[in-house]
C-alpha beads as a LAMMPS data file, in Angstrom:
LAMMPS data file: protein, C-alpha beads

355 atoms
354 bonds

1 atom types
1 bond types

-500.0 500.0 xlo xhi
-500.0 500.0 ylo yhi
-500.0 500.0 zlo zhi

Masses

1 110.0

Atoms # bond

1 1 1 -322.330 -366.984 -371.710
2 1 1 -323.694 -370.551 -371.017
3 1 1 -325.308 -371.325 -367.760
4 1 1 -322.357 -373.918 -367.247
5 1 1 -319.853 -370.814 -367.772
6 1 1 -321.571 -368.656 -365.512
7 1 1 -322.156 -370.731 -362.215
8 1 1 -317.876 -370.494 -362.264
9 1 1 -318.852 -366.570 -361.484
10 1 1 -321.076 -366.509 -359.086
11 1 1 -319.980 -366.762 -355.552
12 1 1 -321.115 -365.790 -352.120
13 1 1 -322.130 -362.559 -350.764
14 1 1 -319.916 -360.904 -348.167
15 1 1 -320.282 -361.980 -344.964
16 1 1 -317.925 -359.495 -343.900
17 1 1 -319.791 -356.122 -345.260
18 1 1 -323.122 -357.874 -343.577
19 1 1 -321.372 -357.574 -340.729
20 1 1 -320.396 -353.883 -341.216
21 1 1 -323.400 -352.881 -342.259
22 1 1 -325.876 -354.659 -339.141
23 1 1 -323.437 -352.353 -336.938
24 1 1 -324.164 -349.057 -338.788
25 1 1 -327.758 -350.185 -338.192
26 1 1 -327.030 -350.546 -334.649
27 1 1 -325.949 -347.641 -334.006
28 1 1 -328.332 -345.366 -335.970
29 1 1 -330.413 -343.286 -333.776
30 1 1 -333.707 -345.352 -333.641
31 1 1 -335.039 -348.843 -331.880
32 1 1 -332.835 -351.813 -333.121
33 1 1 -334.371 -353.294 -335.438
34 1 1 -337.357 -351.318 -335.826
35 1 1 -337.572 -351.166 -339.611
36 1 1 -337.524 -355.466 -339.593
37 1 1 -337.407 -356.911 -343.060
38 1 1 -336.196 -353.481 -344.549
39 1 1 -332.790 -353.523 -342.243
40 1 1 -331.928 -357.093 -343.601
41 1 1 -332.787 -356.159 -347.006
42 1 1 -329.854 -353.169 -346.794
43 1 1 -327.856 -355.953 -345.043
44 1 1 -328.611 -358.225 -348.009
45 1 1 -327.385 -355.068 -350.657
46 1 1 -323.887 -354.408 -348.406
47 1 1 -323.526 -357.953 -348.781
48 1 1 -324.058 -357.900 -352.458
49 1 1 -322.221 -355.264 -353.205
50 1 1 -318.954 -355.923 -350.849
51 1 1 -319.135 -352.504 -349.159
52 1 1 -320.702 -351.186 -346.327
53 1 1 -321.609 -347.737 -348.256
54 1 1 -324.125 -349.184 -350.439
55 1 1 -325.863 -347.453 -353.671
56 1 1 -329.154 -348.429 -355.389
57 1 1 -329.525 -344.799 -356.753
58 1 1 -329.496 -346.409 -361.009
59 1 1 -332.543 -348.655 -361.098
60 1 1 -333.693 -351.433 -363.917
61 1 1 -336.958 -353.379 -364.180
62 1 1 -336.461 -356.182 -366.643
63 1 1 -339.625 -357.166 -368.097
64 1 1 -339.129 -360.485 -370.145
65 1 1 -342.213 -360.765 -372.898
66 1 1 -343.011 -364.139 -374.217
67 1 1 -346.296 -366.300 -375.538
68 1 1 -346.654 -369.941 -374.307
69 1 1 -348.032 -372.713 -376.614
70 1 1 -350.088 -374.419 -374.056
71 1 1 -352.639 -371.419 -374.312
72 1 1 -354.181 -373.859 -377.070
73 1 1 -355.327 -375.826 -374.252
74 1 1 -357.580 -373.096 -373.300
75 1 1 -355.960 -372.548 -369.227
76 1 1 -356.660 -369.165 -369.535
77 1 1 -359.504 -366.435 -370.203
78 1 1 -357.898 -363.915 -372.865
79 1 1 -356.289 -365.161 -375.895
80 1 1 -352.161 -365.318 -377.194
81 1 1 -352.398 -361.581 -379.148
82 1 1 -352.636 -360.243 -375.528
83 1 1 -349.083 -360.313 -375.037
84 1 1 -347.847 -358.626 -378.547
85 1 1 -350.832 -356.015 -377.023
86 1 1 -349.063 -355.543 -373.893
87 1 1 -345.775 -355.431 -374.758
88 1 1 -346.287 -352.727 -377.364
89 1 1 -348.140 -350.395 -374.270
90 1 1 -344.951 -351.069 -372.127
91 1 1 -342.848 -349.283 -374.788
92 1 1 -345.426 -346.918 -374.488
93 1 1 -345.146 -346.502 -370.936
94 1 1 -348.577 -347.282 -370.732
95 1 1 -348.641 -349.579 -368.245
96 1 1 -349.609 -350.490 -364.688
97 1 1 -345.720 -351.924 -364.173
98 1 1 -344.298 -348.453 -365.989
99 1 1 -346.503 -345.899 -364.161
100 1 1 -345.223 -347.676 -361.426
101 1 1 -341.503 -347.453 -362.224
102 1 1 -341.803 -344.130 -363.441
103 1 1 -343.114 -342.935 -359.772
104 1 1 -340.196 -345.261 -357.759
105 1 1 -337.478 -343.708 -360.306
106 1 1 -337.068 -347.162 -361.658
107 1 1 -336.372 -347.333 -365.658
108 1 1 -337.940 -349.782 -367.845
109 1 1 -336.628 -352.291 -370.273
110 1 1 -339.334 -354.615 -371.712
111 1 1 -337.808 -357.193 -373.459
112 1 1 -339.168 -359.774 -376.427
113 1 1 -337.575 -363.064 -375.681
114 1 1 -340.344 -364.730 -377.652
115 1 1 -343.654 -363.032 -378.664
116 1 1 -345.369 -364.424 -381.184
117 1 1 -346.993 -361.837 -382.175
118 1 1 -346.143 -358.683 -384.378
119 1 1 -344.441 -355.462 -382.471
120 1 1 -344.519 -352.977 -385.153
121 1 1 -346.567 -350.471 -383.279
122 1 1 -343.672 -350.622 -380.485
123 1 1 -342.053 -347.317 -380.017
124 1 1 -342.270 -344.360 -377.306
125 1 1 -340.884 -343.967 -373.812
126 1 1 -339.209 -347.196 -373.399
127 1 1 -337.340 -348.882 -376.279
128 1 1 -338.033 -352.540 -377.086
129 1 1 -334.873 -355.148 -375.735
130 1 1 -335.357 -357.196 -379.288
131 1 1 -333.710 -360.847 -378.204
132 1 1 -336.523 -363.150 -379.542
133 1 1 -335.217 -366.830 -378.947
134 1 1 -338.187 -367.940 -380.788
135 1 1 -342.246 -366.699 -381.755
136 1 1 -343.221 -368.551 -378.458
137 1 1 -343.217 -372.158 -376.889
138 1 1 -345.252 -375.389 -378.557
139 1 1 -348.060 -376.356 -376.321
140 1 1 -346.002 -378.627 -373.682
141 1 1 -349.420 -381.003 -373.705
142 1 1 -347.866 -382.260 -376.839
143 1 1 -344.081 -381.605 -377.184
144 1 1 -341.591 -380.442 -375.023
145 1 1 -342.318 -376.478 -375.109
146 1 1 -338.713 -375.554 -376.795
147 1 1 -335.534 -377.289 -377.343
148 1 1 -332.880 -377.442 -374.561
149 1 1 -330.522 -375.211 -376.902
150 1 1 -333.857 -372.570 -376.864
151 1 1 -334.272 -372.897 -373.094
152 1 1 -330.284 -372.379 -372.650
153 1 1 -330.145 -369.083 -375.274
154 1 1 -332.951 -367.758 -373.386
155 1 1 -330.803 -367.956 -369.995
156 1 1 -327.766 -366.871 -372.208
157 1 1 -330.061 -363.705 -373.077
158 1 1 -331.327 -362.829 -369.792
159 1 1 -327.022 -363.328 -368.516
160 1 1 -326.215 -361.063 -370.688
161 1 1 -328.241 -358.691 -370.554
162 1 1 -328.125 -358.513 -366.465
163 1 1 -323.917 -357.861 -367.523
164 1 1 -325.097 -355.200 -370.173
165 1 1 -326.956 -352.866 -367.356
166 1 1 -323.872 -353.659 -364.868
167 1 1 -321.686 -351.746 -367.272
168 1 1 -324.478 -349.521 -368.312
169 1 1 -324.197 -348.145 -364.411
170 1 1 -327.655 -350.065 -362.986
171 1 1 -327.193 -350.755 -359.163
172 1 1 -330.239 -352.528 -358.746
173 1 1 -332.348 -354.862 -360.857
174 1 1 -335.783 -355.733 -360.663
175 1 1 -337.919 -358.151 -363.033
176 1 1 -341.186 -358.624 -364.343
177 1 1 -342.281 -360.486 -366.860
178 1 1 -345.664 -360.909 -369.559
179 1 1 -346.921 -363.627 -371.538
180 1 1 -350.548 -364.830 -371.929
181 1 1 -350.308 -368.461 -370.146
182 1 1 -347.223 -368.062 -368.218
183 1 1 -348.996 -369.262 -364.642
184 1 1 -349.772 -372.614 -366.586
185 1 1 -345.655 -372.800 -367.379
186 1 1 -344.881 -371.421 -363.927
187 1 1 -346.764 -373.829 -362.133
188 1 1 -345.640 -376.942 -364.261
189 1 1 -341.718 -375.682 -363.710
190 1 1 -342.263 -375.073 -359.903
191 1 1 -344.261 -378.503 -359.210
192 1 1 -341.122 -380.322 -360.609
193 1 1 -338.839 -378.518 -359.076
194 1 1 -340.566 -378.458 -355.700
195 1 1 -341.698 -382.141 -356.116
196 1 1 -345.307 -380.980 -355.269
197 1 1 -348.851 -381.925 -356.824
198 1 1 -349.791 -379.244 -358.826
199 1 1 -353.305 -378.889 -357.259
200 1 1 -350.928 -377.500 -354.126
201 1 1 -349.563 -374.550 -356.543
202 1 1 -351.700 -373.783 -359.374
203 1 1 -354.105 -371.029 -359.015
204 1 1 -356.520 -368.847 -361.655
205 1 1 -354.117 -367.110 -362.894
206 1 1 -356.068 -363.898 -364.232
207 1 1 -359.435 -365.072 -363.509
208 1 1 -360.420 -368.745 -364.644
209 1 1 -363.834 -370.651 -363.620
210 1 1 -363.979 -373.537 -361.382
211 1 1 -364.444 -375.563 -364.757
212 1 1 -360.993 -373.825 -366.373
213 1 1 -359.065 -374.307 -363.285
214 1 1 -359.661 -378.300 -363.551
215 1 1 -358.848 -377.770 -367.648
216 1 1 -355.452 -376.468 -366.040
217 1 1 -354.756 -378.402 -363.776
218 1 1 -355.330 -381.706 -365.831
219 1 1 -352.958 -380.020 -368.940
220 1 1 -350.232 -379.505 -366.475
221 1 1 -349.927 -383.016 -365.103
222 1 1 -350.243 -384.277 -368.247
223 1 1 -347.029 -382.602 -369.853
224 1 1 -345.433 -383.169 -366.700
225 1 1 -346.481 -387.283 -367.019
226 1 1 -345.215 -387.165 -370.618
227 1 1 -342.783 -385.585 -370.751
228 1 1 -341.131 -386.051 -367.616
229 1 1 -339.005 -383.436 -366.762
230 1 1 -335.743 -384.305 -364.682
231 1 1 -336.218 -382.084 -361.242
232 1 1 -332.416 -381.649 -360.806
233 1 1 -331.843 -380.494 -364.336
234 1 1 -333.455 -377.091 -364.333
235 1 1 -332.580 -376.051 -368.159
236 1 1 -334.519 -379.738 -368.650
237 1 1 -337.691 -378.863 -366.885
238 1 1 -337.621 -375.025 -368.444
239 1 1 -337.220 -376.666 -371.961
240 1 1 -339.874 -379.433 -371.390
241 1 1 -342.953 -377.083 -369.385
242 1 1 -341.411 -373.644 -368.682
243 1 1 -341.358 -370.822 -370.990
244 1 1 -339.058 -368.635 -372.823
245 1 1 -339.738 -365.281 -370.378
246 1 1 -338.989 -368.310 -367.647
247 1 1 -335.784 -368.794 -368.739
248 1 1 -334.912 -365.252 -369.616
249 1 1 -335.752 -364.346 -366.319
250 1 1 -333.431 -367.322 -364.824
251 1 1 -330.560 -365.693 -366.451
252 1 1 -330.915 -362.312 -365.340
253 1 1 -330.555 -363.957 -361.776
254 1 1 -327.375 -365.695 -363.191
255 1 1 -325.846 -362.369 -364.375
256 1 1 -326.727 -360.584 -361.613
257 1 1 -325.227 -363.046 -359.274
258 1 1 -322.048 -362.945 -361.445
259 1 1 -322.320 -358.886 -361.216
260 1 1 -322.678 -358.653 -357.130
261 1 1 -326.101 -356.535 -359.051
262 1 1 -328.952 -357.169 -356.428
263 1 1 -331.961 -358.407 -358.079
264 1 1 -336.186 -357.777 -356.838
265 1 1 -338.035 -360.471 -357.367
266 1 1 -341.891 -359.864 -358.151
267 1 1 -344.546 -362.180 -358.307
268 1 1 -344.735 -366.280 -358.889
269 1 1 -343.754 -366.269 -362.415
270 1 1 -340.383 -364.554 -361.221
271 1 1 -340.496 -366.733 -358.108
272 1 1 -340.104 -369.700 -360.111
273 1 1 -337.362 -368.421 -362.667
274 1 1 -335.491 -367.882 -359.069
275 1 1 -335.960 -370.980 -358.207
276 1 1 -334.764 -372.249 -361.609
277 1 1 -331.471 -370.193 -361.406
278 1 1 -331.182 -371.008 -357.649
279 1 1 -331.528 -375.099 -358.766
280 1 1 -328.754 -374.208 -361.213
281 1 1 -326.307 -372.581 -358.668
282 1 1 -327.472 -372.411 -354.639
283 1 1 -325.534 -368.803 -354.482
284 1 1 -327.825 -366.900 -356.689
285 1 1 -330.416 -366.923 -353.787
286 1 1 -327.825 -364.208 -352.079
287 1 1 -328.993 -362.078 -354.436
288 1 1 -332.388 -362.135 -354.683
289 1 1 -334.970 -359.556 -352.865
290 1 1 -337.927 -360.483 -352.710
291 1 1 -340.604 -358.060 -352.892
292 1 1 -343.974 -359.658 -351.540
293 1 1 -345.574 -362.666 -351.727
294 1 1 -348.136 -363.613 -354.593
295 1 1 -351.833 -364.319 -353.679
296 1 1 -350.704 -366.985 -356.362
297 1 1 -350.885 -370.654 -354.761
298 1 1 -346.782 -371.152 -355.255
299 1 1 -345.738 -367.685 -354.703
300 1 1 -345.627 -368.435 -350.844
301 1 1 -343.888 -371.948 -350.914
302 1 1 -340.992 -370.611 -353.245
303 1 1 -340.164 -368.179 -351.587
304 1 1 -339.679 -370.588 -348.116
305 1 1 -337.952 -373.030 -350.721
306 1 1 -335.611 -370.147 -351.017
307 1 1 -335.137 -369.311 -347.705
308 1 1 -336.752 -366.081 -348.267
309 1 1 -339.210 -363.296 -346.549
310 1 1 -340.939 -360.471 -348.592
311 1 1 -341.340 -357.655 -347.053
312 1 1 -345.472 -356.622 -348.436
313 1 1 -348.047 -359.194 -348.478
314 1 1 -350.906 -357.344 -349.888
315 1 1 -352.606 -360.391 -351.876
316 1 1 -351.110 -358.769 -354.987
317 1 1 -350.771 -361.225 -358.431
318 1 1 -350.996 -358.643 -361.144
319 1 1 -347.394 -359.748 -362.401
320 1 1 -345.463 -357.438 -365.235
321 1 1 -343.081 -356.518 -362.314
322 1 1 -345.832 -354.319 -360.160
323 1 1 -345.075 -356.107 -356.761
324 1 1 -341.093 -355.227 -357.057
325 1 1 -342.273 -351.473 -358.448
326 1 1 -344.050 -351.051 -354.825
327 1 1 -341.469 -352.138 -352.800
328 1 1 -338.967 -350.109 -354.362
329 1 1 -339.887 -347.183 -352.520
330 1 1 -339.899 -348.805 -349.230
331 1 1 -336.088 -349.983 -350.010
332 1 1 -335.106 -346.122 -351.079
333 1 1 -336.451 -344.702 -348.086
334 1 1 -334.313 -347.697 -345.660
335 1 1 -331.477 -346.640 -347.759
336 1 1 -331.899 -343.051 -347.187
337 1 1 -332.255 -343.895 -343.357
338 1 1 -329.257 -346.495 -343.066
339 1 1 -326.838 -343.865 -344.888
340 1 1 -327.904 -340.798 -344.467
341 1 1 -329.410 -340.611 -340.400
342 1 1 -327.932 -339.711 -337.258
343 1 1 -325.997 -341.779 -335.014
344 1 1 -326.696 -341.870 -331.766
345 1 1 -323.285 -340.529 -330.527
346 1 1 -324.142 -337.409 -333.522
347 1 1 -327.203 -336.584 -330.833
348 1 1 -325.313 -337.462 -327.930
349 1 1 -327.567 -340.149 -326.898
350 1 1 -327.428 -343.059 -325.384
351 1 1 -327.462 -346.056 -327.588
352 1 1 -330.222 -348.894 -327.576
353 1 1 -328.686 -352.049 -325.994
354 1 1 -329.984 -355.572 -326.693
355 1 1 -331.387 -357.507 -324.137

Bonds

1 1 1 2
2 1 2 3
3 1 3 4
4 1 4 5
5 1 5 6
6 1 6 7
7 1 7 8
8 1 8 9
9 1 9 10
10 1 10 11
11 1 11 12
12 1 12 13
13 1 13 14
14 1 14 15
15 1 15 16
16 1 16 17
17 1 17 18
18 1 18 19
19 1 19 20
20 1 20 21
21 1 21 22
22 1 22 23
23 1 23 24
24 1 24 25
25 1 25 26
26 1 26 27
27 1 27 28
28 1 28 29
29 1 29 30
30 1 30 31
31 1 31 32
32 1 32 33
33 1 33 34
34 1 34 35
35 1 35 36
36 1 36 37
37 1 37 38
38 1 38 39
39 1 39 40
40 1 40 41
41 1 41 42
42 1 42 43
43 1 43 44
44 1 44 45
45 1 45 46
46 1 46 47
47 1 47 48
48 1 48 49
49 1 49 50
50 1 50 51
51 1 51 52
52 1 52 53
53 1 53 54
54 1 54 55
55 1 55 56
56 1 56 57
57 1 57 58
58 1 58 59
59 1 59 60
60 1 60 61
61 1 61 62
62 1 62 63
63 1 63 64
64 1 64 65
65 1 65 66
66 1 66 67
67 1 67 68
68 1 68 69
69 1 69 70
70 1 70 71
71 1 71 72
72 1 72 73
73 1 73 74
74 1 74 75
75 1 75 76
76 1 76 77
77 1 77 78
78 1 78 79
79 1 79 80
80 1 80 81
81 1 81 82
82 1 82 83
83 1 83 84
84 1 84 85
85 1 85 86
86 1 86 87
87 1 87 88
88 1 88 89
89 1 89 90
90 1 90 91
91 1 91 92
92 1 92 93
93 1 93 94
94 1 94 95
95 1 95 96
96 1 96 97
97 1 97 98
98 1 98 99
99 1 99 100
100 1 100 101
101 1 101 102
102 1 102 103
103 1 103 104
104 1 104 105
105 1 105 106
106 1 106 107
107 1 107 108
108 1 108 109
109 1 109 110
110 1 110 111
111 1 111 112
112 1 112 113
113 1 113 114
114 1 114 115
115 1 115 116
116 1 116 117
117 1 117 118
118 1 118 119
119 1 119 120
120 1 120 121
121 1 121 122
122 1 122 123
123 1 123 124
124 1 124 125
125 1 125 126
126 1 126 127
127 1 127 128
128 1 128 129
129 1 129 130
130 1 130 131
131 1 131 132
132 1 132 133
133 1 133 134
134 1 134 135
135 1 135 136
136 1 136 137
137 1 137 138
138 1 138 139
139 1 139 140
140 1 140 141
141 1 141 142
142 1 142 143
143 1 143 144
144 1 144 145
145 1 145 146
146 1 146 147
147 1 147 148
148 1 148 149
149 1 149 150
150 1 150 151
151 1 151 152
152 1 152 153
153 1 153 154
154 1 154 155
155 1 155 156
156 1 156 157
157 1 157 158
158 1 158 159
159 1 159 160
160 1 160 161
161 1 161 162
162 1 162 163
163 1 163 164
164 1 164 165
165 1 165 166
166 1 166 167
167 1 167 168
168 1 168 169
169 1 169 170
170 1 170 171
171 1 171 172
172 1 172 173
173 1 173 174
174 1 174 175
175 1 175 176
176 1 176 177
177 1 177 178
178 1 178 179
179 1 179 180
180 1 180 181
181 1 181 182
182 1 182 183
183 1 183 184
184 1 184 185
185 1 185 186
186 1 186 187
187 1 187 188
188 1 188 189
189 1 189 190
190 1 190 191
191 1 191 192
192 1 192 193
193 1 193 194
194 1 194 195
195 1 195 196
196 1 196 197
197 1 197 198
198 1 198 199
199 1 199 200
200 1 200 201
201 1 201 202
202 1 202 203
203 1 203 204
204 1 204 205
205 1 205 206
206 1 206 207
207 1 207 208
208 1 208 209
209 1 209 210
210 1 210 211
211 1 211 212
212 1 212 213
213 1 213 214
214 1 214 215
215 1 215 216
216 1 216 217
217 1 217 218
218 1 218 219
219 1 219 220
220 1 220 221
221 1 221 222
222 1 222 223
223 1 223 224
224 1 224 225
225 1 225 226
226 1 226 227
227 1 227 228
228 1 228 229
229 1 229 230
230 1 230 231
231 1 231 232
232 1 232 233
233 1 233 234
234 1 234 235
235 1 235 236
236 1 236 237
237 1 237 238
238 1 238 239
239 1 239 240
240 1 240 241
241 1 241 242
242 1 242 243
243 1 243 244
244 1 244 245
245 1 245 246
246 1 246 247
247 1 247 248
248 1 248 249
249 1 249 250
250 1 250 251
251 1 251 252
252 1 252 253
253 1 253 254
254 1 254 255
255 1 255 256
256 1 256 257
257 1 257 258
258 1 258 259
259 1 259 260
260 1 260 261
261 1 261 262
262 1 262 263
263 1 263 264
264 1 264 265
265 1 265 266
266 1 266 267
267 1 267 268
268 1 268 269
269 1 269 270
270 1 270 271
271 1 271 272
272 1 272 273
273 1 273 274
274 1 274 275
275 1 275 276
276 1 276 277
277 1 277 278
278 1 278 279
279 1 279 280
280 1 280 281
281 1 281 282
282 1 282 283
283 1 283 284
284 1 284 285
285 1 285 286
286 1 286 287
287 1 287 288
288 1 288 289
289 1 289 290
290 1 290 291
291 1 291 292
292 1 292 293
293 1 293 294
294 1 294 295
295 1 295 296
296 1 296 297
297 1 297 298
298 1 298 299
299 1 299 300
300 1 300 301
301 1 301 302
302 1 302 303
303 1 303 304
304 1 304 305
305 1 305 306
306 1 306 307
307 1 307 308
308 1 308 309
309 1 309 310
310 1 310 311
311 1 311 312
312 1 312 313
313 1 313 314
314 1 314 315
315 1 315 316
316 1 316 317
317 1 317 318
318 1 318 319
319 1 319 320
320 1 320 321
321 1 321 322
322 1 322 323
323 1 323 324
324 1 324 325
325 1 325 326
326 1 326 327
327 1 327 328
328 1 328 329
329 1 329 330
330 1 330 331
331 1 331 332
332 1 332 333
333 1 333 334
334 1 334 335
335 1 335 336
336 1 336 337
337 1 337 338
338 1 338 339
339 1 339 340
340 1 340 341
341 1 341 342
342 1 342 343
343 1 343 344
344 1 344 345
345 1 345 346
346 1 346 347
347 1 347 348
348 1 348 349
349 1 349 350
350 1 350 351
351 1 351 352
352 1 352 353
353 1 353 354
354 1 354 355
């Protein structure tokens, strides 16, 4: 389904099971609002879902896997096979994402929406998602890095995929993402979408010099000059200096919207698909949950873009979906609490009042 199609979809989150479900938290038998961030995450989920009951017990992480062009412009230490590399050890379950998941009861779906490189040796734990758009972007220094019909069958991918694990019996999403290069793309989306100098959002990524952080930086503003992506056109500014796992990623916040599926966001890279999605239709942001903020320059000013507060901020930037596999936990357990606890009239208590 086309991003046009899907916006029609996609509408607001219940205000009316928010409302249900901050009462239940009232009157469980503990200090109001004690857990913070975690009680308006549940909030968030009731909201989502339409019911004060909710249920995150079936749990995805969507890895999207893509290579990005512009990693001929030397922006970052380790070179474009990394990602075929990686991709293969998430089938594996070899992974820092996966052994992750695996503990949190998440499971994993690593996805090729455009590795360049060979995946013959996939195979294992996880099965490879196979829905290559193309064998990466073009360097974005020097063309656009796809075509907007690319860009807009990545989204279509990422839609339907988010519809496939609705009907599959998923509750809850959560994303990741790999792809040697992808903070150069992230950065070059989010500074046109933000309308922000990229020297405000561009960091090292996994570990460049003083010298390859200027390299970056300079690469960026040049696509951006040339090619001049249109800020309130996302699918234009993904096509132009975003990548493919960008706009996979943007349309498994589409189809989750249009599901009522809540969706974890991880680090930047994810951060800036959200914002993508979000630029595409304003509702999607009800269903994002973030996870923590990324020691990542941008990380922290998308998420305020978006109007939204992560609960760990742990200076984490590993990526592959790590941040979202940490907080999973934490959003079981406030589940468990918000469902499953005594009321204060069970213990014949009192209740908290506010003041």
């Amino acid at each position: 389904m086309k991003p046009e199609d899907i916006k029609k979809q996609i509408q607001p989150a219940s205000e009316e099971a928010k409302k249900r479900a901050k009462e239940r938290w009232s009157h469980v038998a503990k200090p109001l609002g004690s857990l913070g961030l975690l009680e308006d995450a549940v909030v968030k989920i009731a909201g989502i879902q339409g019911q004060e009951k909710i249920c995150i017990e079936k749990k995805a992480l969507v890895i999207m896997c893509a290579d990005n062009g512009v990693v001929e412009e030397q922006v970052t230490q380790t070179g474009q096979e990394v990602t075929a590399v990686v991709t293969e050890n998430f089938t594996k379950g070899d992974s820092c994402a996966c052994i992750m998941a695996e503990r949190a009861g998440v499971d994993v779906f690593p996805v090729d929406i455009g590795v360049a490189g060979s995946l013959d040796g996939c195979g294992g734990r996880y099965p490879l998602v196979r829905r290559r758009v193309a064998r990466g972007t073009r360097n974005f220094r020097r063309e656009p890095a796809m075509t907007r019909q690319e860009a807009e069958k990545a989204i279509e991918e990422g839609i339907c995929l988010a519809e496939e694990l609705k009907n599959q019996g998923y509750h809850l999403l959560a994303v990741g993402e790999m792809g040697i290069g992808n903070t150069t793309t992230t950065s070059a989306a989010a500074s046109v979408l933000l309308g922000l100098d990229p020297g405000v959002l561009t960091g090292r990524g996994a570990g460049l010099s003083d010298e390859g952080l200027e390299r970056k930086l300079r690469v960026i503003r040049e696509g951006i000059a040339l090619h001049r992506p249109d800020p309130s056109d996302a699918v234009d500014v993904l096509s132009k200096v975003g990548g493919l796992d960008l706009a996979g990623l943007a349309g498994v916040f589409l189809g989750g919207a249009a599901c009522r599926l809540p969706v974890v966001l991880d680090g930047v890279i994810t951060a800036a698909a959200a914002l993508a999605a979000c630029s595409l239709c304003g509702h999607v942001s009800d269903y994002i949950i973030p996870s923590h903020v990324s020691a990542e320059p941008a990380g922290r000013l998308i998420l305020e873009k978006l109007g939204l507060k992560a609960v760990i901020d742990g200076g984490m930037c590993l990526g592959e979906g790590t941040g979202a596999m940490a907080f999973v936990p934490m959003l079981s357990m406030a589940a468990d609490i918000y469902l499953h606890m005594s009321t204060f009239e069970d213990i014949h208590i009192k209740e908290y009042r506010r003041l």
